[in-house]
N, CA, C and O atoms as a printed pandas DataFrame, in Angstrom:
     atom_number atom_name residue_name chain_id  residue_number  x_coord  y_coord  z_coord
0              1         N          UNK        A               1   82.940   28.459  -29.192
1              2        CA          UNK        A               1   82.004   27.438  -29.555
2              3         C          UNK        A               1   81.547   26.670  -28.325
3              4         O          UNK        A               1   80.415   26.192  -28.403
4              5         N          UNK        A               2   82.234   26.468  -27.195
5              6        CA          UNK        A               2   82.607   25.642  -26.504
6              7         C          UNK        A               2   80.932   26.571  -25.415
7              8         O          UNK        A               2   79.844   26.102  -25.083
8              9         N          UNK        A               3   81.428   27.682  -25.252
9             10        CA          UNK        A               3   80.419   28.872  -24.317
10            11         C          UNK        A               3   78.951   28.430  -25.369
11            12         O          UNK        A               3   77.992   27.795  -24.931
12            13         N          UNK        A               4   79.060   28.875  -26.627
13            14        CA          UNK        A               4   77.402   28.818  -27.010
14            15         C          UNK        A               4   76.966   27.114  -26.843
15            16         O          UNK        A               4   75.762   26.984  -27.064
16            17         N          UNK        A               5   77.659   25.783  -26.506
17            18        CA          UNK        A               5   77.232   24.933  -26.408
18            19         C          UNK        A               5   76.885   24.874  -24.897
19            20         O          UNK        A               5   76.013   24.183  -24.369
20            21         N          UNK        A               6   77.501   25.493  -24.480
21            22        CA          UNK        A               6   77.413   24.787  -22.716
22            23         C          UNK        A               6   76.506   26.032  -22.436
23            24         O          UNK        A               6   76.164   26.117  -21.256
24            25         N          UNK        A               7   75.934   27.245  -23.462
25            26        CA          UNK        A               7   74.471   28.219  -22.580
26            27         C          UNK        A               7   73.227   27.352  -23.277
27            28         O          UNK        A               7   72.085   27.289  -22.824
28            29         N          UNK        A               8   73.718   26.694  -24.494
29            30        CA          UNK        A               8   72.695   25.864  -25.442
30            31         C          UNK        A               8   71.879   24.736  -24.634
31            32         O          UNK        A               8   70.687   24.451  -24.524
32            33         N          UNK        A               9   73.626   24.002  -23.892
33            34        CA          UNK        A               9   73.012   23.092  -23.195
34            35         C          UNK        A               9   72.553   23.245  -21.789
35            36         O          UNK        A               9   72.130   22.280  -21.152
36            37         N          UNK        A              10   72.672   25.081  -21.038
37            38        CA          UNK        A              10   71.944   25.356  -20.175
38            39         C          UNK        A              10   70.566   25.253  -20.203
39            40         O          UNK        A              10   69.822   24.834  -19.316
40            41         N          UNK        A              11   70.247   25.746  -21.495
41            42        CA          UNK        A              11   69.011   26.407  -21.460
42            43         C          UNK        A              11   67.939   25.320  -22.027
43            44         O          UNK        A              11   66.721   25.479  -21.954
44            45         N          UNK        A              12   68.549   24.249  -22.573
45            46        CA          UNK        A              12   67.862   22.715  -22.662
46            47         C          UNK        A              12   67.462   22.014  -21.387
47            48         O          UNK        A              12   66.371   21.653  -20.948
48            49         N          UNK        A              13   68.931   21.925  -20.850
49            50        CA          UNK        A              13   68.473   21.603  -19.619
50            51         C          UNK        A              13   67.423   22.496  -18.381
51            52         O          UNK        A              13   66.965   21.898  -17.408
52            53         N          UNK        A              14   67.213   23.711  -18.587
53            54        CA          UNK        A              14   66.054   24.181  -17.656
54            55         C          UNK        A              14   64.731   24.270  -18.823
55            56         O          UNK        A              14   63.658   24.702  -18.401
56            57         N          UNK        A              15   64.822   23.912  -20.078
57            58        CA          UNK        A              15   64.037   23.989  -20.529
58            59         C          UNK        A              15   63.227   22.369  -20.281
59            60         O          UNK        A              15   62.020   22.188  -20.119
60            61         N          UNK        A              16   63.950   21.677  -20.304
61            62        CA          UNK        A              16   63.286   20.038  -20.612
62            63         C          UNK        A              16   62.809   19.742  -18.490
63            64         O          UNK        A              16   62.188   18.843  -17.922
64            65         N          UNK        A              17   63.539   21.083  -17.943
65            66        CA          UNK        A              17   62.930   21.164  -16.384
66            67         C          UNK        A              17   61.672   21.883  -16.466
67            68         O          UNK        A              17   60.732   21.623  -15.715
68            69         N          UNK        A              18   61.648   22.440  -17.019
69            70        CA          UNK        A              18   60.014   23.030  -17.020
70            71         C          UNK        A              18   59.359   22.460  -17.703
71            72         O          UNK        A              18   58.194   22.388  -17.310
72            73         N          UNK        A              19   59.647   21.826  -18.916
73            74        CA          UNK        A              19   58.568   21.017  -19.341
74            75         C          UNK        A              19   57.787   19.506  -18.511
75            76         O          UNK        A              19   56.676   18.977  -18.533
76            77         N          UNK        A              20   59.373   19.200  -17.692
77            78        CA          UNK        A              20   58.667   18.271  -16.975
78            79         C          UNK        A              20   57.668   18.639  -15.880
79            80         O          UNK        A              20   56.630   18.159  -15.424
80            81         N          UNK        A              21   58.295   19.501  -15.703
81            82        CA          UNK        A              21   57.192   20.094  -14.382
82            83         C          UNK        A              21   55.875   20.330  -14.598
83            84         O          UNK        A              21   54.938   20.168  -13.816
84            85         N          UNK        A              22   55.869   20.881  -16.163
85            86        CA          UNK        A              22   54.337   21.497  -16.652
86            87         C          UNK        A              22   53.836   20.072  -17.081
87            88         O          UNK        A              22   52.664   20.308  -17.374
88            89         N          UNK        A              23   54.018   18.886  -17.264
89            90        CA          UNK        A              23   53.878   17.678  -17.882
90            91         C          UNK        A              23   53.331   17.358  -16.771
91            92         O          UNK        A              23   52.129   17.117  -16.880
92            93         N          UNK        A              24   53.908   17.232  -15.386
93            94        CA          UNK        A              24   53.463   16.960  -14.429
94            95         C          UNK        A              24   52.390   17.533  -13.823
95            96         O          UNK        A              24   51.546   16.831  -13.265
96            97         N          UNK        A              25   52.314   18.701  -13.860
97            98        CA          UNK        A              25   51.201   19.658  -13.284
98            99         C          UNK        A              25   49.778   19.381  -14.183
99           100         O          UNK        A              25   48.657   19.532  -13.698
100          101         N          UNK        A              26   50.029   18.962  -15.538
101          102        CA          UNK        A              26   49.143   18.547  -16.179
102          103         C          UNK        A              26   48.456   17.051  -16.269
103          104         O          UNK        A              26   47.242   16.853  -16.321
104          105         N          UNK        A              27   49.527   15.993  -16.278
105          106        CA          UNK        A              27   48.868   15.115  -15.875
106          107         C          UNK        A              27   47.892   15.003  -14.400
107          108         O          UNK        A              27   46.801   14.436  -14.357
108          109         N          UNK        A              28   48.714   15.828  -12.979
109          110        CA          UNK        A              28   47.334   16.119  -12.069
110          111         C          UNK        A              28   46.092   16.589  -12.568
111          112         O          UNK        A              28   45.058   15.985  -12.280
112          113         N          UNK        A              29   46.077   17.913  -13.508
113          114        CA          UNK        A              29   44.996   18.069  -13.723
114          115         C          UNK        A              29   44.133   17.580  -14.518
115          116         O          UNK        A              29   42.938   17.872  -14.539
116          117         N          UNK        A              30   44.860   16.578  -15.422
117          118        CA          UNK        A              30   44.112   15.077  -15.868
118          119         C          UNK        A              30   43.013   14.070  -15.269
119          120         O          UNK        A              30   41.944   13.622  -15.684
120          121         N          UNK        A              31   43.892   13.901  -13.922
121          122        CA          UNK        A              31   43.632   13.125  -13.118
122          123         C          UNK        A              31   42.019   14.061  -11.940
123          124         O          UNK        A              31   41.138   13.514  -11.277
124          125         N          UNK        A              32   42.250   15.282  -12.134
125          126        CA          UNK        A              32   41.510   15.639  -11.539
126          127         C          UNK        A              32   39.890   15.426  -12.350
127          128         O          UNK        A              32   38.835   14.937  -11.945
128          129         N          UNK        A              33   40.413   16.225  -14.033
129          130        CA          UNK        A              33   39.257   16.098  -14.866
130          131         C          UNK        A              33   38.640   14.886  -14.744
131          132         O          UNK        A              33   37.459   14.815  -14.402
132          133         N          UNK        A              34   39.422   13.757  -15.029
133          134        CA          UNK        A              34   38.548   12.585  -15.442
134          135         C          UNK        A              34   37.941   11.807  -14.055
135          136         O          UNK        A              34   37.207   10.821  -14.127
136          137         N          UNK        A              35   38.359   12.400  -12.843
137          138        CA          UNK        A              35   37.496   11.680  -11.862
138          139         C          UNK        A              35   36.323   13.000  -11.699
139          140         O          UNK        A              35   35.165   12.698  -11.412
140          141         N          UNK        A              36   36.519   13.755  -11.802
141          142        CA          UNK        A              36   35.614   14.625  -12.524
142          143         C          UNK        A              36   34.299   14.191  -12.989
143          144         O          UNK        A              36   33.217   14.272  -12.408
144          145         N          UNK        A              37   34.662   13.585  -14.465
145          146        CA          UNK        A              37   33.718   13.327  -14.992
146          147         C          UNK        A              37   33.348   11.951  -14.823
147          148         O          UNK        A              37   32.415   11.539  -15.512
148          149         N          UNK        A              38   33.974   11.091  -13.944
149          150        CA          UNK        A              38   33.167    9.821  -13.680
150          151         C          UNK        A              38   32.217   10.066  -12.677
151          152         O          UNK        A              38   31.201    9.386  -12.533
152          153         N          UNK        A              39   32.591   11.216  -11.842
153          154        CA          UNK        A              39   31.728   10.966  -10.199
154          155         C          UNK        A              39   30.326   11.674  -11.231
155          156         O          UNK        A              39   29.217   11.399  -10.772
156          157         N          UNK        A              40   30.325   12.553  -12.572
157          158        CA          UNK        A              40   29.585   13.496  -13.114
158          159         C          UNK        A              40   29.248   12.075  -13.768
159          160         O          UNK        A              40   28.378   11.594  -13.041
160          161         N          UNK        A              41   29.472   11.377  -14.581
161          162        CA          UNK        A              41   28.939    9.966  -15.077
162          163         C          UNK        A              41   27.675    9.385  -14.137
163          164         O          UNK        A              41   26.468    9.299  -14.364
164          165         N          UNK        A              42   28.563    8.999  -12.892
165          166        CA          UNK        A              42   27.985    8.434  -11.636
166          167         C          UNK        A              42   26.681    9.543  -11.415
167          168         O          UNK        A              42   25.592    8.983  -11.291
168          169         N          UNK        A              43   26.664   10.974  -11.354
169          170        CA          UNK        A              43   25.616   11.711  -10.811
170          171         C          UNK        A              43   23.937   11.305  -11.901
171          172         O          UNK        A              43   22.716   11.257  -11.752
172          173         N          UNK        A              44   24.995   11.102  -12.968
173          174        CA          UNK        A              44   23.898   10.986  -14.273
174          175         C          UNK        A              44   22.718    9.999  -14.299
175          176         O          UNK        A              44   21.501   10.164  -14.378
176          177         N          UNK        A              45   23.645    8.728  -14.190
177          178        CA          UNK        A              45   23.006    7.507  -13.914
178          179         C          UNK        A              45   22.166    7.502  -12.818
179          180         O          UNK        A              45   21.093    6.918  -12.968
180          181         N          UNK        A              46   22.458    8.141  -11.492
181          182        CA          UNK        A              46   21.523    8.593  -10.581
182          183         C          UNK        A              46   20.666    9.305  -10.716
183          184         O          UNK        A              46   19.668    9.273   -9.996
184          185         N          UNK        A              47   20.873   10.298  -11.871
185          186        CA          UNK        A              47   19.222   10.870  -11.572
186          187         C          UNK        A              47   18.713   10.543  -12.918
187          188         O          UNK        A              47   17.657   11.165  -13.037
188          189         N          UNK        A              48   18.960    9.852  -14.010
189          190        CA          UNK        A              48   18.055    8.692  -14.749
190          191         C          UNK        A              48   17.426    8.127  -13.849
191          192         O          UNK        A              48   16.202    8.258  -13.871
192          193         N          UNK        A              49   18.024    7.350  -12.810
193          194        CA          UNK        A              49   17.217    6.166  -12.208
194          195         C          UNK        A              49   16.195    6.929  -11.210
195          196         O          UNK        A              49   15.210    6.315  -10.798
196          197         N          UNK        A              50   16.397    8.076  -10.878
197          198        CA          UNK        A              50   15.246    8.410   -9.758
198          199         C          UNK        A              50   14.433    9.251  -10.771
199          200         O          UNK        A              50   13.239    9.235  -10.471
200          201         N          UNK        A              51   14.685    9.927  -11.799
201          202        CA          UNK        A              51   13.557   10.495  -13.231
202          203         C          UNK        A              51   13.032    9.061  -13.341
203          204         O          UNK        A              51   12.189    9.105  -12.444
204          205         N          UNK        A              52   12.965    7.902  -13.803
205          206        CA          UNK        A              52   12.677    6.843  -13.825
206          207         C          UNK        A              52   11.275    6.436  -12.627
207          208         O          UNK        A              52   10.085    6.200  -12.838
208          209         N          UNK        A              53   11.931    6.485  -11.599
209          210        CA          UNK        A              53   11.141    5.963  -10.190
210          211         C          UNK        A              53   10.195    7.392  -10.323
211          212         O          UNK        A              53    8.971    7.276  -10.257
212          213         N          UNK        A              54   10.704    8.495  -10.478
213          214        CA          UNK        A              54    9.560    9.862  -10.428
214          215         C          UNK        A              54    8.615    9.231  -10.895
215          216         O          UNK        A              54    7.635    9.087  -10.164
216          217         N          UNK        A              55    8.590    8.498  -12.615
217          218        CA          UNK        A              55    8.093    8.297  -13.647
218          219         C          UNK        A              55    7.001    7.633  -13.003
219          220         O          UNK        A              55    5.903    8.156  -12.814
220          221         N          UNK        A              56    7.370    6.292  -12.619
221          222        CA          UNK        A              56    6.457    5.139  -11.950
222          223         C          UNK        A              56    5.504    5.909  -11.000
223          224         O          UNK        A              56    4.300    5.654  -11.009
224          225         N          UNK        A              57    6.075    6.923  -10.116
225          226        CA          UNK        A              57    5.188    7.231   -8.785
226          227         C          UNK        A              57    4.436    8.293   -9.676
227          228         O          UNK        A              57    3.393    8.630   -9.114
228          229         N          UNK        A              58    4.584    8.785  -10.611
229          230        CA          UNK        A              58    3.216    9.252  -11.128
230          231         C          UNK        A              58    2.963    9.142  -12.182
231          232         O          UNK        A              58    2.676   10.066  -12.943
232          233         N          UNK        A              59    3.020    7.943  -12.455
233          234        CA          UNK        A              59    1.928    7.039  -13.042
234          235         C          UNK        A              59    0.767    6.171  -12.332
235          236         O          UNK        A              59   -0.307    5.777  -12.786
236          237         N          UNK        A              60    1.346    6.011  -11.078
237          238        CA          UNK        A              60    0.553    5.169   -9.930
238          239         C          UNK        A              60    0.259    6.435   -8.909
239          240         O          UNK        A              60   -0.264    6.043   -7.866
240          241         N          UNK        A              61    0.475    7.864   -8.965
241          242        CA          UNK        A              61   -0.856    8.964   -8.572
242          243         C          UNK        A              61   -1.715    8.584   -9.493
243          244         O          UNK        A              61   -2.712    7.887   -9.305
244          245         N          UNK        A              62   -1.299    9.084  -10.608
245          246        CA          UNK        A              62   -2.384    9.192  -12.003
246          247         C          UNK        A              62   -3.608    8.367  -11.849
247          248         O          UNK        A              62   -4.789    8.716  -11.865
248          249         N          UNK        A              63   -2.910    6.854  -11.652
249          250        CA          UNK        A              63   -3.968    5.687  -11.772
250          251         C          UNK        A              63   -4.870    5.889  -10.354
251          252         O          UNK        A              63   -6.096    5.778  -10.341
252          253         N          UNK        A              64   -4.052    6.205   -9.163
253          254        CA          UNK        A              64   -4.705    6.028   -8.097
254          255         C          UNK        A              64   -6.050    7.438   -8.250
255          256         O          UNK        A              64   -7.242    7.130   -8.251
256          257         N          UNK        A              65   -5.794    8.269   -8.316
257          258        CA          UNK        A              65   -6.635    9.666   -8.758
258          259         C          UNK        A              65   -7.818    9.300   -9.860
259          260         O          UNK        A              65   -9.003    9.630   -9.815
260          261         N          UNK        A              66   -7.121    8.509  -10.873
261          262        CA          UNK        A              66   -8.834    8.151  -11.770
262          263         C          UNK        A              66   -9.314    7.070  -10.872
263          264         O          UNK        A              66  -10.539    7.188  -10.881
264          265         N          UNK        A              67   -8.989    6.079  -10.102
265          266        CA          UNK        A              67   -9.764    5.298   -9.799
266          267         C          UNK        A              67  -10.649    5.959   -8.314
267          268         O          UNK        A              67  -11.814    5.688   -8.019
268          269         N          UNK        A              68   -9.462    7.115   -7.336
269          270        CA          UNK        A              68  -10.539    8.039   -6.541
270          271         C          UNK        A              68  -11.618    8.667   -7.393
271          272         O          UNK        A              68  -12.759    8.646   -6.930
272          273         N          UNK        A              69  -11.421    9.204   -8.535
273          274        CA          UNK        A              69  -12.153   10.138   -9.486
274          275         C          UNK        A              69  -13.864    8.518   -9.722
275          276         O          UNK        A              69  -14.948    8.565   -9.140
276          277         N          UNK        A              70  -13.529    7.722  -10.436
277          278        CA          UNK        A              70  -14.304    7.101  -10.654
278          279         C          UNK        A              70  -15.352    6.516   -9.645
279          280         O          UNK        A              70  -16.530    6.191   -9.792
280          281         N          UNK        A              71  -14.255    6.491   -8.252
281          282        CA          UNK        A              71  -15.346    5.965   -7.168
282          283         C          UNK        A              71  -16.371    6.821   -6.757
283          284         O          UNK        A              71  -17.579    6.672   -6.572
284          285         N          UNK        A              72  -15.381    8.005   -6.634
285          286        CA          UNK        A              72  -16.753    8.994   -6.311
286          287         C          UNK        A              72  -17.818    9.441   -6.619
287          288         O          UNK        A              72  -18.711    9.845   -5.875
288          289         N          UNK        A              73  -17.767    9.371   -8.302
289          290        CA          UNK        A              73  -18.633    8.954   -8.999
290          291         C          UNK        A              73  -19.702    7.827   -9.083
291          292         O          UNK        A              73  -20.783    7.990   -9.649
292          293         N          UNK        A              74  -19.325    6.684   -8.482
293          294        CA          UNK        A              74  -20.348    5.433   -7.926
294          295         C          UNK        A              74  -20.668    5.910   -7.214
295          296         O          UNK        A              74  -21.829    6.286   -7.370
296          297         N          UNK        A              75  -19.912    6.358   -5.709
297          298        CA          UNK        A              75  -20.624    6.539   -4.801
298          299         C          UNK        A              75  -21.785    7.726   -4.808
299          300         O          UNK        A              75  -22.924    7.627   -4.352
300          301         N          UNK        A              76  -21.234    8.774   -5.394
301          302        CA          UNK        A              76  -22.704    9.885   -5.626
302          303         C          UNK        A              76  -23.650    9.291   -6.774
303          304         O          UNK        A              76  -24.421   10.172   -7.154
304          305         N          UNK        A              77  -23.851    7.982   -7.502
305          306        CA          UNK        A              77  -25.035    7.586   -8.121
306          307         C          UNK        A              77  -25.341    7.232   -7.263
307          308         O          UNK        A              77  -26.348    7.808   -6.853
308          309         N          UNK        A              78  -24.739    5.983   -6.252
309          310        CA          UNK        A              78  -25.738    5.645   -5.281
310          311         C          UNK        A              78  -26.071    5.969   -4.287
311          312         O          UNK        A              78  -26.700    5.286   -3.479
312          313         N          UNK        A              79  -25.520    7.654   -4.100
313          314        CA          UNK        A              79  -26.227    8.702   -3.043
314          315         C          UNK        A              79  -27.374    8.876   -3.781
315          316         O          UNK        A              79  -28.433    8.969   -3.159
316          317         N          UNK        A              80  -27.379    8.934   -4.879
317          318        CA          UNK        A              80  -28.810   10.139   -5.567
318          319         C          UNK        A              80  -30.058    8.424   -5.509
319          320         O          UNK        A              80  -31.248    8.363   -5.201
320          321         N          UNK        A              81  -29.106    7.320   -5.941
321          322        CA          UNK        A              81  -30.206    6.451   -5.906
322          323         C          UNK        A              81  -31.015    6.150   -4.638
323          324         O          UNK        A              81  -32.136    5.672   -4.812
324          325         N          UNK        A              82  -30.528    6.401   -3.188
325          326        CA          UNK        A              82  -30.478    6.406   -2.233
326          327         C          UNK        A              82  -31.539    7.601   -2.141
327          328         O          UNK        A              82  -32.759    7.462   -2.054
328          329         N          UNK        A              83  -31.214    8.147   -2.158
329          330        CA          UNK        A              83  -31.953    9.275   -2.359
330          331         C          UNK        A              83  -33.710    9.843   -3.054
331          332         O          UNK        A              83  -34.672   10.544   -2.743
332          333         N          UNK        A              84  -33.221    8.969   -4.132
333          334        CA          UNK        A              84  -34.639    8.372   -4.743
334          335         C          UNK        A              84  -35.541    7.823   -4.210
335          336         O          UNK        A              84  -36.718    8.158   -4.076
336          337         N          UNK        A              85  -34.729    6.533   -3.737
337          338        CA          UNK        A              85  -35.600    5.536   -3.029
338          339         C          UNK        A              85  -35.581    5.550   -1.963
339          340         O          UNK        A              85  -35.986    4.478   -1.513
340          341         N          UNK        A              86  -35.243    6.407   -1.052
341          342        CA          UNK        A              86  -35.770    6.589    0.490
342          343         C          UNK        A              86  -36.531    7.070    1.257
343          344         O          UNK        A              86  -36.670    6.964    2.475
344          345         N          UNK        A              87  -37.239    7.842    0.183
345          346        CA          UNK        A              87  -38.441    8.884    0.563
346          347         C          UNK        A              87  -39.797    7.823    0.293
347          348         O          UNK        A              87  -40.761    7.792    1.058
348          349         N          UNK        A              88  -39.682    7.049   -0.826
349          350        CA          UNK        A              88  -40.457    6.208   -1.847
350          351         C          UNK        A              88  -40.910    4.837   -0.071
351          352         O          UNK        A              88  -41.953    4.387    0.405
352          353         N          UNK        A              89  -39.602    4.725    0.233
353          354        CA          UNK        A              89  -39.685    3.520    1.383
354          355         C          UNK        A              89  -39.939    3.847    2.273
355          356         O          UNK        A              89  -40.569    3.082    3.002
356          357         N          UNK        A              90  -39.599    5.166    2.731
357          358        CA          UNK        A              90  -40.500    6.062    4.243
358          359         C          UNK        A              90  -41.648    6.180    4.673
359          360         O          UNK        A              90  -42.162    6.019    5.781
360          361         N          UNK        A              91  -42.095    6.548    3.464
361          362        CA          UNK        A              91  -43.822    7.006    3.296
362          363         C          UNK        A              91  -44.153    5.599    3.349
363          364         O          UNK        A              91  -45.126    5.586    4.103
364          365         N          UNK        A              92  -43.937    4.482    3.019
365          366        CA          UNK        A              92  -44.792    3.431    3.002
366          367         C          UNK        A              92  -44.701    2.714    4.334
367          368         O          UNK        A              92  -45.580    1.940    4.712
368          369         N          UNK        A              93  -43.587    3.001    5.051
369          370        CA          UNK        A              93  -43.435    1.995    6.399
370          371         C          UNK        A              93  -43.168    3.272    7.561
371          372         O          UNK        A              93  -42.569    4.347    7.552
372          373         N          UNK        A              94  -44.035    2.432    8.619
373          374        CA          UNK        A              94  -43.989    3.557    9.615
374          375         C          UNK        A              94  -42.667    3.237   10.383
375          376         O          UNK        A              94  -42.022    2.260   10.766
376          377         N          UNK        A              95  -42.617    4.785   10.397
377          378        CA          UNK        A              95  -41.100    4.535   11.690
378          379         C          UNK        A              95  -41.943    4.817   12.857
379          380         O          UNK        A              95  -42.906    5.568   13.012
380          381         N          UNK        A              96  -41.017    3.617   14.015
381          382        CA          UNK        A              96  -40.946    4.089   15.434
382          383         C          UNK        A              96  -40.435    5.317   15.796
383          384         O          UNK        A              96  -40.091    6.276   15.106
384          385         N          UNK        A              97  -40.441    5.112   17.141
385          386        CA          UNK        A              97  -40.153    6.390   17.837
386          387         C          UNK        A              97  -38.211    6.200   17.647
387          388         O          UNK        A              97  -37.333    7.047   17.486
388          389         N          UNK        A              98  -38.155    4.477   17.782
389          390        CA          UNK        A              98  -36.585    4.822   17.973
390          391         C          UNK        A              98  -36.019    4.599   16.403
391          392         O          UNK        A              98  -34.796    4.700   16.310
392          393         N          UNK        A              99  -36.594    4.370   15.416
393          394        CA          UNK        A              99  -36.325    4.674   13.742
394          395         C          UNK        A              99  -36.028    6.156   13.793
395          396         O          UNK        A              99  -34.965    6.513   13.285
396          397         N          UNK        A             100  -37.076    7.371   14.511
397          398        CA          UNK        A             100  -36.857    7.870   14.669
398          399         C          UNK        A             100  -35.264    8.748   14.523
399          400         O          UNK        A             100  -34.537    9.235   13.656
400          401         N          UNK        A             101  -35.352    8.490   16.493
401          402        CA          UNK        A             101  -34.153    8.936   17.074
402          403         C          UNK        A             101  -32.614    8.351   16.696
403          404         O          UNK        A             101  -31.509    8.405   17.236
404          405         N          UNK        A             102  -33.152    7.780   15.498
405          406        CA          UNK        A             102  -31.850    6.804   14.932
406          407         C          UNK        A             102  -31.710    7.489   14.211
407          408         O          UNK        A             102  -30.549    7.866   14.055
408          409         N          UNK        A             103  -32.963    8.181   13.174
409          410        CA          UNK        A             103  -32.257    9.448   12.049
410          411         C          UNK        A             103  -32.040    9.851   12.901
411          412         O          UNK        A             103  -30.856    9.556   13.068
412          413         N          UNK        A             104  -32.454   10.572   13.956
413          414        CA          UNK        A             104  -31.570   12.276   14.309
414          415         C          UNK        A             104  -30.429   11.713   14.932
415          416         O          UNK        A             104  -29.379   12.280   14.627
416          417         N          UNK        A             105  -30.337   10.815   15.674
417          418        CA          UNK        A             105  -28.799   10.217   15.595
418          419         C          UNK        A             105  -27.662   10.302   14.674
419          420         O          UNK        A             105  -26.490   10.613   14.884
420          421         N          UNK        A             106  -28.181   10.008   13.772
421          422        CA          UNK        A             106  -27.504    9.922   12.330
422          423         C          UNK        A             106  -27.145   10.809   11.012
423          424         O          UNK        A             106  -26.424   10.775   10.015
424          425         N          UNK        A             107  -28.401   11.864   11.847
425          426        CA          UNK        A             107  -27.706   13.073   10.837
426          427         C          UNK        A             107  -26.989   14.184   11.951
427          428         O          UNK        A             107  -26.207   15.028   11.513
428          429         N          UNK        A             108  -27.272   14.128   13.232
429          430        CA          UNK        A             108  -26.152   14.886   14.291
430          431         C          UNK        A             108  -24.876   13.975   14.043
431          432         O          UNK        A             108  -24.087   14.662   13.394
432          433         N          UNK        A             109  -24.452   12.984   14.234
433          434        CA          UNK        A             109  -23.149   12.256   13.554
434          435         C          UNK        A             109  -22.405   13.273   12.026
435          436         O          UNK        A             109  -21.387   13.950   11.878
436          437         N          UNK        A             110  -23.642   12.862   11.083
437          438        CA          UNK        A             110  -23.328   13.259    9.931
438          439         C          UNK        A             110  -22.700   14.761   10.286
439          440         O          UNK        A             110  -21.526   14.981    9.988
440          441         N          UNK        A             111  -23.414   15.675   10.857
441          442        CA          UNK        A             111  -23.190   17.281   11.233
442          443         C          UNK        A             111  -21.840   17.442   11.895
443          444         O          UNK        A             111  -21.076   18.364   11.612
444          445         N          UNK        A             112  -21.564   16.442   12.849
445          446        CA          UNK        A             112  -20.092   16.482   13.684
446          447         C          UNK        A             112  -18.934   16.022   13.112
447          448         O          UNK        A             112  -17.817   16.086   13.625
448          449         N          UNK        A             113  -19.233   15.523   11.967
449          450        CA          UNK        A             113  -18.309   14.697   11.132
450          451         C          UNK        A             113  -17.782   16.163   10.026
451          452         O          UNK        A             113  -16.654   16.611    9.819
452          453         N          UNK        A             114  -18.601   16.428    9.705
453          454        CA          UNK        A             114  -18.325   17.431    9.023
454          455         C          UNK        A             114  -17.795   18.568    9.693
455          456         O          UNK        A             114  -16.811   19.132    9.214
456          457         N          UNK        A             115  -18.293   18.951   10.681
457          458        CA          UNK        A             115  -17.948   19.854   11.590
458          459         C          UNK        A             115  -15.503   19.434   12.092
459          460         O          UNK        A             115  -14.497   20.107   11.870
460          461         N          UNK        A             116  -15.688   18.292   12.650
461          462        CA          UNK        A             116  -14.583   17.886   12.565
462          463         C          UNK        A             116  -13.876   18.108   11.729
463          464         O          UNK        A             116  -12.914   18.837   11.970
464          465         N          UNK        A             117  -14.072   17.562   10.387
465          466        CA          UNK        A             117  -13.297   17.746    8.967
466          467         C          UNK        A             117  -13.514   19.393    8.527
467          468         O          UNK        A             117  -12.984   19.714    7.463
468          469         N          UNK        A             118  -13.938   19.994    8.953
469          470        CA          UNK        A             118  -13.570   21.544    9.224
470          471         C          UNK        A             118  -12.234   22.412   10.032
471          472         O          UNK        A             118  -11.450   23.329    9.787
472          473         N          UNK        A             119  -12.556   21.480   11.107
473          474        CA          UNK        A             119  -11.935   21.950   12.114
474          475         C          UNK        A             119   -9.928   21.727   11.742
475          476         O          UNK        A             119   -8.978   22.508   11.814
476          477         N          UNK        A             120  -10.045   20.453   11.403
477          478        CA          UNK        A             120   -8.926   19.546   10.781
478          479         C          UNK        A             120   -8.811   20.282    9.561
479          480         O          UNK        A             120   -7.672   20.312    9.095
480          481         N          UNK        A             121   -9.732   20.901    8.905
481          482        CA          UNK        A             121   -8.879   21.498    7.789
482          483         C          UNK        A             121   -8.253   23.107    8.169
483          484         O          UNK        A             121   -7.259   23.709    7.762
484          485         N          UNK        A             122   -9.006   23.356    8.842
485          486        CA          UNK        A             122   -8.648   24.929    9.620
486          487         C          UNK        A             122   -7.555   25.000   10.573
487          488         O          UNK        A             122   -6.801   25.935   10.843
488          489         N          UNK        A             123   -7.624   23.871   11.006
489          490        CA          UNK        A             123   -6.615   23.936   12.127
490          491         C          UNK        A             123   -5.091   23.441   11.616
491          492         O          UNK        A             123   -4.148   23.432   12.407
């Protein structure tokens, strides 16, 4: 009786040794999970807040783009109105020689300007 108590109480005792050990090995990997999932908490909240800020910066393209969209639109009515009425004001008033050389001034500008913004887009 004496032998099956003392292999009984061998095998308790390496048994309640491995359980501590596996108790232990598990609470590390406790400890691993749940900082785990806070730094994964922490990642979350970070990219809410920059989906958020995305949000804002295009909403303020958006706005900035209709209000480019709309200007350009003024500005080519009052190219075409310009346009209308400059031929209408030519014919009636004489240009000088240097009214003139002020258009061709002004449309060689216009030509190099464009020419530039070519170059800048090609290059």
């Amino acid at each position: 009786m004496d032998e099956i108590l003392n292999r009984w109480s061998t095998s308790l005792d390496s048994s309640i040794k491995e359980f501590s050990r596996q108790a232990a090995e598990v609470a590390a990997w406790d400890k691993v999970l749940l900082k785990g999932g806070d730094e994964i908490s922490s990642l979350l909240t970070a990219l809410f807040a920059a989906e958020e800020k995305q949000a804002g910066i295009d909403r303020t393209l958006d706005y900035l783009e209709s209000s480019q969209t709309d200007l350009a639109a003024l500005v080519s009515d009052y190219e075409a109105q310009i346009d209308t009425l400059l031929p209408h004001l030519t014919s009636t008033l004489q240009l000088t020689s240097a009214d003139v050389e002020r258009e061709r001034s002004f449309a060689l500008a216009e030509t190099l300007n464009g020419q530039l913004d070519d170059e800048v887009v090609l290059g």
